[in-house]
N, C-alpha and C positions, 0 to 999 in steps of 0.2 A: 771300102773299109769305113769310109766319114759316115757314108751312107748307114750303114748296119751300127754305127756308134748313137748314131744322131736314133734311130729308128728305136735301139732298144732305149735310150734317156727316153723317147716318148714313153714306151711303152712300161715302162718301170718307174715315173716319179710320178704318174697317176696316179700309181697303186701304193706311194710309199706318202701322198700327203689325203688319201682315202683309209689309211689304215690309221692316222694320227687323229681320225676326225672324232668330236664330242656323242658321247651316245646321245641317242633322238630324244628328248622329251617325255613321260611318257604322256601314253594319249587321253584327252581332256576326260573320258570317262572314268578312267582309274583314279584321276585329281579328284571327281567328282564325288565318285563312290569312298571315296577317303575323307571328305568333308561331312557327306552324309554320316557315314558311320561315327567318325566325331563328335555328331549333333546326335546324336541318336544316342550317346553316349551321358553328353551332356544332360540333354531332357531325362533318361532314366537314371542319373545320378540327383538331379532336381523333383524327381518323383517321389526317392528315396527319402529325400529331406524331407518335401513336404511329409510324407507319410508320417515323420517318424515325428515332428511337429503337432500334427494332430491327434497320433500316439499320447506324447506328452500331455498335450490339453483334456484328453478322454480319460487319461491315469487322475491326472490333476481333480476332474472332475468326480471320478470315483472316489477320490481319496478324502476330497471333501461332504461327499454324502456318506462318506463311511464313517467319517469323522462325528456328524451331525449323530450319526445313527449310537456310534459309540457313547456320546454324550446322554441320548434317550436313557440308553440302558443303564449306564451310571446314576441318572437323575431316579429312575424306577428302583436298582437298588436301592439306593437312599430311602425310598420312600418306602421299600419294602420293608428294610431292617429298624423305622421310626416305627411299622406299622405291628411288628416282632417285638421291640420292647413295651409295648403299650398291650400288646396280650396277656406276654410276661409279667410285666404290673399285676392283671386282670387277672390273672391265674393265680398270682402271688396271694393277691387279698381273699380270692376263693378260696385258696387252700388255709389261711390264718383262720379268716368266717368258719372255713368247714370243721369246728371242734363239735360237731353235733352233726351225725349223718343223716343228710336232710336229701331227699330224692332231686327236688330243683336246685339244688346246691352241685350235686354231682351232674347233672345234666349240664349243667352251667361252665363245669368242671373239664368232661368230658369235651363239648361244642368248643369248646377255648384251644382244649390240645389239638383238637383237628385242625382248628386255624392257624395253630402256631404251627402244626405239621404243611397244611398246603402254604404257608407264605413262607417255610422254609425248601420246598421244593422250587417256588415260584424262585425265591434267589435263587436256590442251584444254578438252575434251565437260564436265568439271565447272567451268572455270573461263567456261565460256558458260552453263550452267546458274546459278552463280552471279550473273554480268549479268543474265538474264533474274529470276532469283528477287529483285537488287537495283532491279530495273524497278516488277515487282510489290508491292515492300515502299512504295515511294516512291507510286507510284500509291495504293496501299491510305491510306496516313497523307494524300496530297493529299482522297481523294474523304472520309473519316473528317469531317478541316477543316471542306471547305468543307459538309459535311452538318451538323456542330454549328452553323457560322455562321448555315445556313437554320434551323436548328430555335431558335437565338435569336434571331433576326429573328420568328419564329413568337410566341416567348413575349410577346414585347415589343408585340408587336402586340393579342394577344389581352388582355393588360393593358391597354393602351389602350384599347382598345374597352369593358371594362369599369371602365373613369375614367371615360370619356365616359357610361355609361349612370347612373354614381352622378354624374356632376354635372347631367344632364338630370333626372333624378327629383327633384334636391334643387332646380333650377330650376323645378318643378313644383310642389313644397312650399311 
């Protein structure tokens, strides 16, 4: 009876401090593959930035030759609508001169309104050129915005993630 008591305590407190034991580890390649894909994570979240970093600088860059370009055409206005009152003058005095209809008087007449006609097309075409180039300028400074906003949502984020990592290690400690 000692015998069969003693026999089954072997055979039964194996198995009752084998069933209490800590699960294994897991094994160094799954550790591994968990660090990679974290780094892999890491780099395409730092790719992200950069990208959107030199986003910014390329908008920036547009925004300032659009700016440049915007100034041309304002400058050319200007000098269109000085070059429209000085016709007008010139037409002005033609039409006072013209009490006596004189052929180089109307020719003279005539050459003037064409001019005041094409330097009033010339503003049109540059003063829609300027709408479109003010399109542009606005659009450029909206996409610029909202790209700094993502790219600080970005930093702010990646801070996080590395709070979280120093307070789990120090949870660890």
């Amino acid at each position: 009876m000692k015998a069969k008591i003693i026999i089954f305590l072997m055979l039964f407190f194996p198995t009752i401090f084998l069933a209490q034991q800590f699960p294994s580890p897991p094994p160094m390649s799954q550790i591994n593959n968990q660090i990679m894909q974290q780094q892999r994570v890491m780099q395409q979240q730092q790719m992200m930035m950069r990208m959107m970093q030199n986003n910014i600088q390329t908008d920036e860059q547009k925004l300032i030759r659009e700016e440049n370009k915007k100034n041309k055409i304002e400058e050319k206005i200007k000098s269109l609508n000085d070059v429209l009152l000085k016709l007008n003058d010139e037409l002005l005095k033609t039409k006072k001169a013209n009490v006596q209809p004189n052929k180089e008087l109307q020719k003279q007449e005539d050459n003037l309104n064409k001019k005041v006609d094409k330097t009033n097309k010339a503003i049109e075409k540059n003063t829609e050129k300027l709408q479109v180039s003010n399109k542009v300028i606005e659009d450029l400074k909206n996409n610029i915005e909202k790209t700094k906003i993502k790219l600080e949502e970005k930093k702010k984020e990646k801070e996080l993630k590395k709070l979280e990592k120093e307070e789990k290690k120090e949870m660890k400690e």
